[in-house]
matplotlib code that plots the C-alpha trace (Angstrom):
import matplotlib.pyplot as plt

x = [-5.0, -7.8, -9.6, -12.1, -9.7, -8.8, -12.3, -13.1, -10.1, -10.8, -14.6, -13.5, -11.2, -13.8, -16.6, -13.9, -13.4, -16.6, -17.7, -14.5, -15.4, -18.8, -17.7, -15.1, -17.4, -20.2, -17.7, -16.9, -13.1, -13.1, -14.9, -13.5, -10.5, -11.7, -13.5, -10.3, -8.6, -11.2, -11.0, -7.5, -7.8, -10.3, -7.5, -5.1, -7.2, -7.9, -4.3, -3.4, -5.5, -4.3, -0.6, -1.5, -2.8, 0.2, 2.0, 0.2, 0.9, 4.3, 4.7, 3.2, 4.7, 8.1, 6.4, 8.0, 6.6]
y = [18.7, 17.5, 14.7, 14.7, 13.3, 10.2, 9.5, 9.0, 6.8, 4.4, 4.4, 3.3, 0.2, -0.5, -0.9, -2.4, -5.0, -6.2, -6.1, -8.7, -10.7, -11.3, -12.3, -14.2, -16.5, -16.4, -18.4, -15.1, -14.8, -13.1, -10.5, -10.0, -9.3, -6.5, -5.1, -4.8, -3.1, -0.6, 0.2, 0.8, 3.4, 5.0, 5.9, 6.3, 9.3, 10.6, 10.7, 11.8, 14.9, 15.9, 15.4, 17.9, 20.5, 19.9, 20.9, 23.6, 24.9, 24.6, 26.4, 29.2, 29.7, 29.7, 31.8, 29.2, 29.6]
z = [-5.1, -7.5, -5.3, -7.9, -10.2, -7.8, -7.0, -10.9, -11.2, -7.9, -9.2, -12.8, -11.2, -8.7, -11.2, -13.7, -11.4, -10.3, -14.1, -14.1, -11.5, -12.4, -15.9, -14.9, -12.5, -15.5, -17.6, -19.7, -19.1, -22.9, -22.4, -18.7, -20.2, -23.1, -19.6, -18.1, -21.0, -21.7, -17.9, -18.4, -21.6, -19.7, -16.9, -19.0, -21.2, -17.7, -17.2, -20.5, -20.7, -17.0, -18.0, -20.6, -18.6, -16.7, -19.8, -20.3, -16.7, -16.7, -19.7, -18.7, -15.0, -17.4, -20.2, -22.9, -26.5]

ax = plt.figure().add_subplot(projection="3d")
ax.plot(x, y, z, "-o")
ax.set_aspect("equal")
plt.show()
């Protein structure tokens, strides 16, 4: 199992949501929020690109076109 991979993702919500909190108490609930969504695309790429190696594996094991 790739633990690197979960470290990356805990690390990205973990700094996502101090960067939230800080804003949030700084009176910056805007920008908070565009914090938390780019924290978000930033998994989901993550998860994207390893669904696609996934893809890629399975394909091969089965030796699909």
């Amino acid at each position: 199992m790739r633990t690197d991979v979960l470290l990356k993702i805990a690390g990205v919500g973990l700094m996502v949501s101090v960067i939230c909190q800080a804003l949030t108490r700084a009176g910056r609930e805007d920008i908070a929020t565009l914090a938390g969504v780019a924290g978000m695309l930033v998994v989901l790429l993550t998860v994207i690109s390893l669904a696609g190696e996934l893809f890629s594996q399975v394909q091969y094991v089965f030796q699909l076109p």
